[in-house]
C-alpha positions in Angstrom: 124.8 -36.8 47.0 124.1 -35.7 50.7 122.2 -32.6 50.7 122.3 -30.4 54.0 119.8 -29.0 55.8 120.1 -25.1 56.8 119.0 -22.5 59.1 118.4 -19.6 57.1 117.1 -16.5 57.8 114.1 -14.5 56.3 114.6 -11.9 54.5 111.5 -10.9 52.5 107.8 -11.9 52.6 104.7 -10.7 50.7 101.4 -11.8 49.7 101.4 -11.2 46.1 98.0 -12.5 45.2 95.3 -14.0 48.1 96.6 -17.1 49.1 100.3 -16.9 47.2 103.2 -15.6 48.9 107.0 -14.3 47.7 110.0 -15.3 50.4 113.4 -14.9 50.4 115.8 -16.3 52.7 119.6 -15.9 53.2 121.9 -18.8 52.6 125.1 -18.4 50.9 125.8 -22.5 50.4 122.1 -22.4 48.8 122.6 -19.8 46.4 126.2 -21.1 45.4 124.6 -24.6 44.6 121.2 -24.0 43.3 120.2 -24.8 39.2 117.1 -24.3 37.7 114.6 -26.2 38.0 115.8 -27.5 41.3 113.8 -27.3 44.7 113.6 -26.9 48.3 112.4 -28.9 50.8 111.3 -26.5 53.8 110.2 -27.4 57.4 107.3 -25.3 58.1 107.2 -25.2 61.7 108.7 -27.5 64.7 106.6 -30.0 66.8 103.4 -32.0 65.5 101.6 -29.5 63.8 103.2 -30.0 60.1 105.9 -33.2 60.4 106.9 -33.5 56.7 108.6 -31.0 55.2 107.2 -29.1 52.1 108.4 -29.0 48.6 108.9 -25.6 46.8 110.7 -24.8 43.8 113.1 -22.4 43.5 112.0 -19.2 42.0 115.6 -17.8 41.8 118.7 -16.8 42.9 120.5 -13.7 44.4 124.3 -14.6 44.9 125.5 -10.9 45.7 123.1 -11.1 48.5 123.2 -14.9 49.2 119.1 -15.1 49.0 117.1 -17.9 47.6 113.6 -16.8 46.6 110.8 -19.2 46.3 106.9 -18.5 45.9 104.2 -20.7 47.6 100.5 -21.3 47.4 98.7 -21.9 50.7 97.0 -25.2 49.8 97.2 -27.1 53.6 98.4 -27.0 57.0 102.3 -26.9 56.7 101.8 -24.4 53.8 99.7 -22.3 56.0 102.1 -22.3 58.9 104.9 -21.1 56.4 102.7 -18.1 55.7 102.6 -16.9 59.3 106.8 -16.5 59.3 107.8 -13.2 59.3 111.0 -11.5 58.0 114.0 -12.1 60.7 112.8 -15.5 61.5 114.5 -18.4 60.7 113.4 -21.4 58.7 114.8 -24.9 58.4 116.0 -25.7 54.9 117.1 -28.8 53.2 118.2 -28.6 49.4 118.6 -27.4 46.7 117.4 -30.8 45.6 116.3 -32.5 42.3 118.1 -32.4 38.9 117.1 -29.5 37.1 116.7 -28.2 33.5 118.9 -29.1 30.5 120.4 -26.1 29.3 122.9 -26.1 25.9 123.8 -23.2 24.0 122.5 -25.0 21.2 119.4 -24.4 21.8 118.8 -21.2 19.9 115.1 -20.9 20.0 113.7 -22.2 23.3 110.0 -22.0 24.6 109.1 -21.9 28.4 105.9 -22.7 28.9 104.3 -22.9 32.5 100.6 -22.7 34.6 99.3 -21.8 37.6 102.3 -22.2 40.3 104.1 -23.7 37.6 105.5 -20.9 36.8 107.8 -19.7 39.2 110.8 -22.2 38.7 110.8 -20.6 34.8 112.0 -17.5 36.2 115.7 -18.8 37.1 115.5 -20.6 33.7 115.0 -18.0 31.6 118.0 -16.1 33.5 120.0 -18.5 33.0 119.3 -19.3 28.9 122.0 -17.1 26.6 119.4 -17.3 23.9 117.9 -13.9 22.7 115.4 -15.7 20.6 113.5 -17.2 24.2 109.7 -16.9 24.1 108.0 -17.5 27.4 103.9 -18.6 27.8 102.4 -18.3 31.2 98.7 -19.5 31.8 96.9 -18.6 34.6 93.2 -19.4 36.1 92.0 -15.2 35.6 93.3 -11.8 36.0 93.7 -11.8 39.6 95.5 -14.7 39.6 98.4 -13.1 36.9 101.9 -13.2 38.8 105.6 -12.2 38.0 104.7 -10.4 34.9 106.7 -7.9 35.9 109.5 -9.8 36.7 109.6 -11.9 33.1 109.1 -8.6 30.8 112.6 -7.9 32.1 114.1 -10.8 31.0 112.3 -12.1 27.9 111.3 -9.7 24.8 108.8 -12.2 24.2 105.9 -12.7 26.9 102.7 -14.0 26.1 100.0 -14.4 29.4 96.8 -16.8 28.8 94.0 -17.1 31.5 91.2 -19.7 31.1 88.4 -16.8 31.6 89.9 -14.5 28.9 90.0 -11.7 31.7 93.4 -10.9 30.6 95.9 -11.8 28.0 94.8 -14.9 25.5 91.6 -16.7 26.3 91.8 -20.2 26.4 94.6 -22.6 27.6 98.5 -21.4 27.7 99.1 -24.6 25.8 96.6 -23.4 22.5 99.5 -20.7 22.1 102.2 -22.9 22.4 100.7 -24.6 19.9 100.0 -21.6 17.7 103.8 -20.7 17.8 105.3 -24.7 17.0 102.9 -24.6 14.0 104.4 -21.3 12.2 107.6 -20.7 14.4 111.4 -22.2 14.9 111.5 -23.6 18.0 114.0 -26.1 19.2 113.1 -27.1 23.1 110.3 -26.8 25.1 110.9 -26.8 28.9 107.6 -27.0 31.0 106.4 -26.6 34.6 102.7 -27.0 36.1 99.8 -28.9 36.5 100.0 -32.4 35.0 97.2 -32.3 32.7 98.8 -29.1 30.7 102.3 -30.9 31.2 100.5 -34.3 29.2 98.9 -31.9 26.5 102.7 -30.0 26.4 104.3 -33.4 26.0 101.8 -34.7 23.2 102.0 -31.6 21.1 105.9 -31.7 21.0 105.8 -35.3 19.8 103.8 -33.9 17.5 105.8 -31.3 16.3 109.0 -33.6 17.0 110.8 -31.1 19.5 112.1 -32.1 22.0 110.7 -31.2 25.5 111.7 -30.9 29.2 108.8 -31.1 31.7 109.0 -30.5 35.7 106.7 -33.0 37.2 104.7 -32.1 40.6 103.9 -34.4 42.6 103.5 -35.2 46.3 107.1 -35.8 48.2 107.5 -37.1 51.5 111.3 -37.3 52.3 112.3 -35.1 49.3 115.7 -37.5 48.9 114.3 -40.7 47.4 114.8 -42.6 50.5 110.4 -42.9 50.6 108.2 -44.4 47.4 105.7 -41.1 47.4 106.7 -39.6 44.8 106.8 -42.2 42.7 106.7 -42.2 39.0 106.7 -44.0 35.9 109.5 -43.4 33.2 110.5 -45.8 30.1 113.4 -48.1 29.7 115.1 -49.5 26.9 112.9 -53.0 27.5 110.3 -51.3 29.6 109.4 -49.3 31.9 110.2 -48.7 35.7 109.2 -46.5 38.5 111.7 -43.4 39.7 111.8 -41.1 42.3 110.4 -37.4 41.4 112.7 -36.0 43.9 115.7 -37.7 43.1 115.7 -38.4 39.5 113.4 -35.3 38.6 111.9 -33.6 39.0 112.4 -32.7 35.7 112.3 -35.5 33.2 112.6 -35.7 29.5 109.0 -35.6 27.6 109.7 -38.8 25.9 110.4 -40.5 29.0 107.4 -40.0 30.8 104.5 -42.2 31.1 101.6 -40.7 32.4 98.8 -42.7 33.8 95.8 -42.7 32.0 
């Protein structure tokens, strides 16, 4: 399907840790369309500087006010130039795009589980799961880098924070608790977002455990429509295997179709 781009205004902006910023921008066809687990693809700046567009998830959703809000990490030029907008300017936006998560009210006991800037697409999710019984697990690098705590105590009973330096919450890996909780707790899906070595460590424990999981691949896009082979990635077929787009097909896959590269 077509996806349009659109010029939509800013509406918020803040740096919420060093380097990681919180934007909102108004578009009503946006907010109408958007699922979790779905993402943006945003044009930085106009001329030379940044020519591709930038990927970004989508954080969430305000319909009443017709804002999409997405957080970002500055990690390279285009990324930078996106940090430098200020509120009343307008951005080019192309989405949403992707398929998103699974969601099924049968489902009872889901865990979220997400890392680093992983984490931010779980935030729509877990609005939009009718389960009371939802447990999210965040991991982050170290206290400083902790993010939308705040914003998930509201919505989930059950919050658990890991950091690899033990500086706050759990010390160790966001994936030990997950762990922790499938060996002694119900738990009927797993849905996943972040980096790709916690995502193959997410995906072996749940074959483990024989649950099924969902998992949000990132990966480097260059068209974000599947028109380019960037974002290729490898996903198994009844015979085989084959190669599909993370933008178009993802980028959220089921666990048990993923191959990762070893």
């Amino acid at each position: 399907m077509y996806k349009q781009n659109y010029l939509s205004k800013i509406s918020y902006k803040k740096e919420i840790v060093p380097g990681i910023f919180d934007m909102r921008v108004v578009c009503k066809e946006i907010a109408q369309q958007a699922k979790p687990g779905q993402f943006l693809n945003i044009k930085c700046c106009e001329g030379l500087t940044a020519i591709l567009r930038r990927p970004i998830s989508i954080c969430d959703i305000d319909t009443k006010n017709q804002e999409i809000r997405f957080i970002f990490q500055v990690k390279g030029n285009g990324t930078k130039l996106l940090a430098l907008k200020k509120v009343g300017d307008n951005i080019d936006i192309l989405g949403p795009l992707g398929n998103g998560y699974y969601i099924n009210d049968q489902y009872t006991n889901p865990l979220l589980v997400g890392g680093g800037i992983g984490v931010f697409p779980l935030l729509m999710l877990i609005k939009s799961i009718s389960s009371q019984n939802s447990t999210v697990y965040l991991g982050f690098k170290n206290k400083e880098m902790v993010v939308l705590e705040k914003d998930f105590h509201k919505v989930c009973s059950n919050l658990q924070i890991a950091t690899d330096d033990g500086s706050y919450g759990h010390k160790g890996y966001v994936t030990q608790l997950m762990e922790k909780k499938l060996q002694k707790d119900p738990v009927d899906i797993v849905y996943a977002c972040g980096p790709e070595p916690m995502l193959r460590l997410v995906n072996n424990t749940c074959k483990k455990y024989n649950i099924p999981c969902q998992i949000s691949l990132e990966q480097r896009m260059g068209c974000g429509i599947g028109a380019c082979l960037v974002c290729a990635c490898k996903i198994k077929t009844t015979q085989d295997w084959e190669y599909k787009h993370v933008c178009k097909d993802g980028p959220v896959f089921w666990g048990n179709e993923v191959i990762f590269d070893d």
